[in-house]
C-alpha positions in Angstrom: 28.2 -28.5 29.5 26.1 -29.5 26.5 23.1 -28.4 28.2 24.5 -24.8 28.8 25.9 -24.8 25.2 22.1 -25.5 23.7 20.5 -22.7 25.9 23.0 -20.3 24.4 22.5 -21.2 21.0 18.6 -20.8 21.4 19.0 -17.3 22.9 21.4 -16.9 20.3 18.3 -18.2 17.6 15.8 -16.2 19.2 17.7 -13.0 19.2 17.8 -13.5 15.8 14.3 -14.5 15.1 13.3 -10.9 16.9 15.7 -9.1 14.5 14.8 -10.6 11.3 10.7 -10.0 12.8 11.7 -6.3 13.8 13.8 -5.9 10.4 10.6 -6.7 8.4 8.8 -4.2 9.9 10.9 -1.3 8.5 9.9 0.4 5.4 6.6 -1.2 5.2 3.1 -0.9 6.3 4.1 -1.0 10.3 6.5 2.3 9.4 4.3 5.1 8.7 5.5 7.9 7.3 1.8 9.8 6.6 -1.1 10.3 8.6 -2.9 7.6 6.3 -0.5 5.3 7.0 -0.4 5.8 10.8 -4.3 5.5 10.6 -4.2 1.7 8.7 -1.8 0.9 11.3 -3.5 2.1 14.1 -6.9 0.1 13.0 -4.7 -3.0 12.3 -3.5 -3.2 15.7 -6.8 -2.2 17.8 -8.4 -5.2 15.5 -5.1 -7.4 16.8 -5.7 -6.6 20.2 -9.4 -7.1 19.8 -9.2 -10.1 18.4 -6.8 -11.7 20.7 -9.3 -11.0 23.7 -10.8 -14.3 22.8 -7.8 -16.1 21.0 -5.5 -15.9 24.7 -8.2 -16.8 27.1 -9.3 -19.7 24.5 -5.5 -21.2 24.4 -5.2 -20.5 28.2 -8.8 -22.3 28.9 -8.4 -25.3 26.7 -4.9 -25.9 29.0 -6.8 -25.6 32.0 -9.5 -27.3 31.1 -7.1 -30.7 30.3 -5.1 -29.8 33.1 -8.0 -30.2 35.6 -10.2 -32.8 33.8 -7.2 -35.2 33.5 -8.2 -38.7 34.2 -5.8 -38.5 37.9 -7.3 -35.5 39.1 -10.2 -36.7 41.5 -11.3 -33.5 42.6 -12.7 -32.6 39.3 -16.8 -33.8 38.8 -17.2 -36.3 36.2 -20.8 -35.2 35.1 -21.5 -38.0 31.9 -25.2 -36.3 31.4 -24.2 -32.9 31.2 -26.6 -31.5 28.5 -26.9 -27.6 28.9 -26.0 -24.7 30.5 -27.7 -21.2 30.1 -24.5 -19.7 31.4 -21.9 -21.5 29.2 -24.5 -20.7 26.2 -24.1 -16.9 27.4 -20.9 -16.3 27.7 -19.6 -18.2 24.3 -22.2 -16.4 22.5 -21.4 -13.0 24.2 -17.9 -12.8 23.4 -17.7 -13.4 19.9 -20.4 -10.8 19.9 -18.9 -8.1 21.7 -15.8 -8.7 19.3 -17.9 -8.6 16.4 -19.2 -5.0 17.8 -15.5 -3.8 18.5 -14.2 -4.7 15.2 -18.0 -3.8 13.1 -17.1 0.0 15.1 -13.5 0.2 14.1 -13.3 -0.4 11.0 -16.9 1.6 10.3 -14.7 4.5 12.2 -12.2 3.9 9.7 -13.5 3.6 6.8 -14.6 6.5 6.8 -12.1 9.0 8.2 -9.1 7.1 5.6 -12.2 7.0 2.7 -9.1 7.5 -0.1 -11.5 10.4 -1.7 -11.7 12.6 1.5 -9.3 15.5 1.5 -6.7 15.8 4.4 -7.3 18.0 6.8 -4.6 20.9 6.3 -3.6 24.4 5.8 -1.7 23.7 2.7 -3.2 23.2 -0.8 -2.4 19.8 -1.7 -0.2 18.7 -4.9 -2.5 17.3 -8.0 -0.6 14.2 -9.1 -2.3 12.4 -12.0 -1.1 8.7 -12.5 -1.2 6.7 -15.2 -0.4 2.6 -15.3 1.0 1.0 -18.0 2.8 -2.0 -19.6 5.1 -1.6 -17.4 5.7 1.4 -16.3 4.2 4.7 -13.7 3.5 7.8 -15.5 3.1 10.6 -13.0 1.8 13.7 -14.2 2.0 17.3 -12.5 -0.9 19.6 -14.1 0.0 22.5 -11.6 3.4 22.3 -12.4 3.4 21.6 -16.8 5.8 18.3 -16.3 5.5 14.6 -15.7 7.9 12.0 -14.1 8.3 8.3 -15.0 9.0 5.7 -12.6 9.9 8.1 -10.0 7.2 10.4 -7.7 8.9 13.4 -6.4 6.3 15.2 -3.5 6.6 17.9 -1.1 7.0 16.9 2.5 4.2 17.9 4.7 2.2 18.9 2.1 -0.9 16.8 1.0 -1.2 14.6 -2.4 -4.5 14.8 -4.5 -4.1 12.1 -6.9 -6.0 11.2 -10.0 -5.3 7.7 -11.2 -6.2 6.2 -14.3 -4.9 2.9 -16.2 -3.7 2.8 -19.9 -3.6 -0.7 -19.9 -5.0 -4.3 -17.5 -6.2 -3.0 -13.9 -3.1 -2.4 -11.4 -2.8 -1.1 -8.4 -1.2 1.7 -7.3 0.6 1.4 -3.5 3.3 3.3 -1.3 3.9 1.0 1.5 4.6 3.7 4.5 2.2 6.5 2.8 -0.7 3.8 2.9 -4.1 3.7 1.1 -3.4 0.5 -2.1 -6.3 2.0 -4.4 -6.6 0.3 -8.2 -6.1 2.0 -11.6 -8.8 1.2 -13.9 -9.1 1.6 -17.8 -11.7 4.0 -18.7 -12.5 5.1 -14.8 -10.9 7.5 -12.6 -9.7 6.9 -9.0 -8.7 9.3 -6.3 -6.5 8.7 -3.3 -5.5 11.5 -0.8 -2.0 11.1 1.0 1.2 13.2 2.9 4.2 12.3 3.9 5.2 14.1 6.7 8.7 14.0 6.3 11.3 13.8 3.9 12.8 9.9 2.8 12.4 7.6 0.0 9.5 5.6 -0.1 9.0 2.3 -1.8 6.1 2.0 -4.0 4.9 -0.9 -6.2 2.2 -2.6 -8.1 0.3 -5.1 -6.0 -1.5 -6.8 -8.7 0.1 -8.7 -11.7 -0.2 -7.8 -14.5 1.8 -10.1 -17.1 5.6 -10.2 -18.3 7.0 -7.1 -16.5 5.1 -7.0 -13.7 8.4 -7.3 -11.6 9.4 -3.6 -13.0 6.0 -2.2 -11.9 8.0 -0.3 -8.8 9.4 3.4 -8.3 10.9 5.5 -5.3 8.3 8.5 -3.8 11.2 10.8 -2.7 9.3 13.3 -0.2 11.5 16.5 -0.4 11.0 20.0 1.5 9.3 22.0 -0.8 11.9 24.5 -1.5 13.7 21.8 -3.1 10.1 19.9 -4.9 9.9 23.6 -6.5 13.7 23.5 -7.4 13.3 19.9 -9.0 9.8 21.5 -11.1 11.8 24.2 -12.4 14.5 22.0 -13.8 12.5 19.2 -15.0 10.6 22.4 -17.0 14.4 22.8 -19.0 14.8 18.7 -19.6 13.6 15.9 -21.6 10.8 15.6 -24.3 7.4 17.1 -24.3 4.5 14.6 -23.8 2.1 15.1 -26.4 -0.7 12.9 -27.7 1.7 11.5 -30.4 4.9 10.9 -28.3 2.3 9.3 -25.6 1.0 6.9 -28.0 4.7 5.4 -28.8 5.3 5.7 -24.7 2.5 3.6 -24.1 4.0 0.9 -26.2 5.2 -2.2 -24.0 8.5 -1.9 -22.1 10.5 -3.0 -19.2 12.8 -2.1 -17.3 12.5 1.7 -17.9 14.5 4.2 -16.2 13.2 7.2 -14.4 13.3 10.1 -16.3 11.4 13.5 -17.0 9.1 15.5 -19.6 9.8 19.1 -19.7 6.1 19.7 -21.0 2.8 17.7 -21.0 -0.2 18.1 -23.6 -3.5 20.0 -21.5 -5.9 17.7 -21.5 -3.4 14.9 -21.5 -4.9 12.7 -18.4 -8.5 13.4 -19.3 -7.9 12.0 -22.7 -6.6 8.8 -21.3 -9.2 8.5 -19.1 -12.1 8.9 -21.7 -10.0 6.7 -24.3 -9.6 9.5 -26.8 -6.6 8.1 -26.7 -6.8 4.4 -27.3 -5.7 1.8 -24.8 -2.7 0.2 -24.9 -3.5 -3.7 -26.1 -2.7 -5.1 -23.3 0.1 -7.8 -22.1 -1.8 -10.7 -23.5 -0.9 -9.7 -27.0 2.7 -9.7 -26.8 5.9 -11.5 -24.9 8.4 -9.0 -22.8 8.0 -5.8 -25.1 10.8 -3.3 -25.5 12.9 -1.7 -23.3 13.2 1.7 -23.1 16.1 3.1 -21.2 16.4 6.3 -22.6 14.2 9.6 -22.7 15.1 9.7 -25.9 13.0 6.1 -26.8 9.7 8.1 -25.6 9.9 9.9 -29.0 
């Protein structure tokens, strides 16, 4: 009885290992939601497979090798001057090689066709998206469309994201977990990272490098809409909130945390570029202060 009641409980333990493992695996980098995304994964797992070509038949050999080298079995040759063998030396040198071939091919495959600078292929012009990181918040400004969002990315389904992405601030790192591609935001330099989504959902996307106090509110939803609906959102962002000009942007830059999502109805031309050559100066930086301000308001960007 107490035999069958521990085999149940470790079914009942490994059922729930498998969930928790399978649980993990939604909403993040093993749940694509964009071709880019699919592609990482795609590499990640060829590289798995490759690599556990020689990691199986290694655990499998080193059991069979003690098995049939134990000190009962007589059948085995006990061979105390063994020195050298041109066939051993061929095949454990050939094997790590070939794998060093496979992976050296995949990943030269892909690093180029998911290079974050080459355009998706597509029939649809892609959405310009220019980002900006700060202290500690995401700026994301629409040039095509005369508005900018804060701490929320609103993109078409289906249709492809040019982005632009700059830092006010410390480097940072820009990353949507099931859209792919983590690219850095630099002071003074521009990046550029091409994604999609190919279907509507809300996306998690973070910072993956800290960056002092509020590095914990460095996060934001990517809601990927139809476009009917990304052209409804424009239109009504265009009658809401406070225009972004040089002034206001120098006062948004300032340190804050914990800022809510919320829209400006009109961005300065020029605005991104300016941040980018540091015509507009850089923000100091977290080493200078402890926590900041929050803002919770549109009404604080002023």
């Amino acid at each position: 009885m107490r035999s069958r009641f521990s085999r149940s409980g470790m079914r009942v333990c490994l059922a729930a290992g498998m969930v928790l493992v399978l649980s993990a695996c939604s909403g993040g980098i093993m749940d694509p939601a964009g071709p880019v995304a699919a592609g990482e994964r795609t590499i990640m797992l060829d590289a798995l497979a490759i690599m556990l070509a020689i990691v199986l038949p290694t655990m499998a050999a080193t059991v069979a090798f003690a098995w049939w080298y134990r000190a009962g079995n007589k059948r085995a040759t006990y061979r105390p001057d063994f020195v050298h063998s041109g066939r051993i030396e061929l095949i454990v040198w050939s094997i790590p090689l070939l794998t060093i071939m496979f992976l050296g091919g995949v990943i030269w495959v892909g690093s180029h066709r998911l290079d974050p600078a080459r355009p998706l292929e597509s029939r649809v012009r892609p959405l310009e998206v220019q980002v900006v990181s700060l202290d500690w918040k995401w700026l994301f400004i629409y040039p095509q469309q005369g508005v900018a969002s804060v701490n929320r990315l609103i993109i078409p389904a289906g249709v492809p994201v040019h982005f632009e992405l700059t830092s006010a601030s410390v480097l940072n790192t820009f990353f949507v977990h099931q859209l792919g591609s983590q690219i850095y935001t630099m002071n003074g330099m521009r990046s550029q990272l091409n994604l999609q989504a190919d279907r509507p959902g809300r996306y998690y996307g973070q910072s993956a490098h800290f960056s002092g106090d509020g590095f914990s509110d460095m996060n934001f939803w990517t809601m990927a809409v139809p476009v009917g609906q990304f052209n409804n959102w424009a239109a009504a962002a265009r009658g809401n909130g406070p225009v972004l000009s040089a002034a206001n942007y120098r006062q948004f830059a300032r340190q804050s945390q914990g800022v809510k999502p919320f829209t400006f109805r009109a961005v300065q031309p020029g605005l991104f570029d300016a941040v980018v050559r540091q015509q507009l100066p850089p923000a100091p930086g977290p080493e200078t202060g402890r926590g900041g301000h929050t803002m919770t308001s549109p009404g604080d960007a002023h």
